[in-house]
N, C-alpha and C positions, 0 to 999 in steps of 0.2 A: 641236073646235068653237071656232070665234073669231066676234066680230062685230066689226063694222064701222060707223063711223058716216057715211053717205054723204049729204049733203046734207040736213044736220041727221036724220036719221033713221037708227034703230041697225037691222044686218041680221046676223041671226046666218047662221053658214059652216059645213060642213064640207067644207075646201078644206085642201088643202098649205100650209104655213104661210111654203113657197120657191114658191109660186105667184105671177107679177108680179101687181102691183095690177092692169095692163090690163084682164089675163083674167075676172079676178074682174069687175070692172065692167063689160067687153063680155056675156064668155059668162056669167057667175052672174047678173047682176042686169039686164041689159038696157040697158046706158046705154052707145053706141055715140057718142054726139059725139067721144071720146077715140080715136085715132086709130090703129093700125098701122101703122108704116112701116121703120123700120132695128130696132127688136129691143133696142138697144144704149147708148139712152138718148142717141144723137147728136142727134137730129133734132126733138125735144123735140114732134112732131105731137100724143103721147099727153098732154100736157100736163094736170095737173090742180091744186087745191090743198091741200097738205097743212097742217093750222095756218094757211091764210093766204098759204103760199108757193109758187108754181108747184114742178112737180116733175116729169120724165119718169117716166110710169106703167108703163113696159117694164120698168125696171131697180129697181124699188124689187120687193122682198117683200112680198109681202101682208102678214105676219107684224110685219114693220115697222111697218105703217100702224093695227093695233090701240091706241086707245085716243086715236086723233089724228082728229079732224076732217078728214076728206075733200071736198073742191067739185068735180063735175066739172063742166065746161062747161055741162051743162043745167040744176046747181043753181045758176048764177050771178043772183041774182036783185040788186032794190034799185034806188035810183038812178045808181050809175056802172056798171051792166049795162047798164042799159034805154038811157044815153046813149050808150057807146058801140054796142051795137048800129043803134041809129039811127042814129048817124052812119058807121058801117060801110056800113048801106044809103045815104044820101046820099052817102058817096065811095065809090060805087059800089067797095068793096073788093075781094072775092074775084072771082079769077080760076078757078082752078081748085077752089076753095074747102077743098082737102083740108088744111090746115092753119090755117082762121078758127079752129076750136073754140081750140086752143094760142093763134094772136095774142089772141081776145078775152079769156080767161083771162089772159093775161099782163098785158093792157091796164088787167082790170079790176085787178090787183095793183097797178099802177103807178100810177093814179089814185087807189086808195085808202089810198097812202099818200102820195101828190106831187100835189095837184091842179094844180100849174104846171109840169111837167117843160119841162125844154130840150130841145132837139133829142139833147144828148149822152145825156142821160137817157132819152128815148123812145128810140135808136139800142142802148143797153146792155139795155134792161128787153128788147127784141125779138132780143138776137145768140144766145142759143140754138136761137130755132125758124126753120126753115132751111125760105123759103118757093120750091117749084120754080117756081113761075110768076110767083115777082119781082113780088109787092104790094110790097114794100115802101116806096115812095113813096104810094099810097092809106091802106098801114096810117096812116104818120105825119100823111096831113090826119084822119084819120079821130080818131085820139089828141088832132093839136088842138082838133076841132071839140067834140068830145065833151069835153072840158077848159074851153073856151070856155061851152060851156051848163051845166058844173055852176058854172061860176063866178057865173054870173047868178042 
C-alpha cells in the first residue's frame, strides 16, 4: 500500500510500486487529461507536475512519486491557470488537442516562475512536448497573451 498526493489530496494505492504514474492516474484514480502516447517518456503528452515540475508520467514509477506533490493538468488551478486557459481559447490553440493538457501544464510552470519569458524561454519551456498538429505558433501567442494579462 503507498499513497499519493494528487492534486493537493492524499489517495491511498495498492498498486506495483514499478507501475508508471500514467496508469495510476488514468486507470486507478480517473484523471484522464494526462495523455497516452509513445510509452517512453519522449513525447512528454502525459505531462504532469511533480514538486512543481513538469514531468513525463510514462516513465516515472509510481513508487517514485510517493511523498511528492503531484498536479495533473485538471489540478491546475489559480490565476496563471485560469489565464492561460483563456487565452488558449482566444488564440484559438488546439488543433488536434491531444497534447493541450502537456502545453498548458508546461505553460503554467513557465509563468509561474517567469512572468516575462522571451521568445527563447517560451521556445525551451515547450521543446519537450512534441505537438503533431504544429500549434506551435498559437501556443506562443497564447503564452504572450496570457503573460500580458497577469501582468496587468
Amino acid at each position: 500500500m503507498l499513497t499519493l498526493t494528487v492534486n493537493g489530496r492524499p489517495h491511498p494505492l495498492d498498486v506495483d510500486p514499478e507501475k508508471p504514474l500514467l496508469w495510476v492516474l488514468r486507470d486507478d484514480l480517473g484523471l484522464t487529461a494526462a495523455k497516452y502516447s509513445c510509452g517512453i517518456g519522449q513525447c512528454w503528452a502525459c505531462t504532469v507536475q511533480v514538486d512543481g515540475a513538469p514531468v513525463p508520467s510514462c516513465s516515472l514509477p509510481v513508487g517514485a512519486a510517493v511523498g511528492r506533490a503531484i498536479t495533473t493538468p485538471e489540478g491546475l488551478q489559480g490565476r496563471v491557470a485560469d489565464a492561460l486557459r483563456e487565452a488558449w481559447v482566444d488564440e484559438s490553440v488546439p488543433q488536434c488537442g491531444y497534447c493541450q493538457p502537456a502545453q498548458i501544464t508546461h505553460a503554467v510552470t513557465l509563468l509561474s516562475t517567469n512572468s516575462a519569458p522571451t521568445e527563447a524561454q517560451i521556445d525551451a519551456a515547450f521543446a519537450p512536448v512534441l505537438c503533431r498538429c504544429g500549434s506551435y505558433a498559437a501556443i506562443r501567442r497564447a503564452v504572450r497573451r496570457a503573460a500580458e494579462e497577469l501582468a496587468r
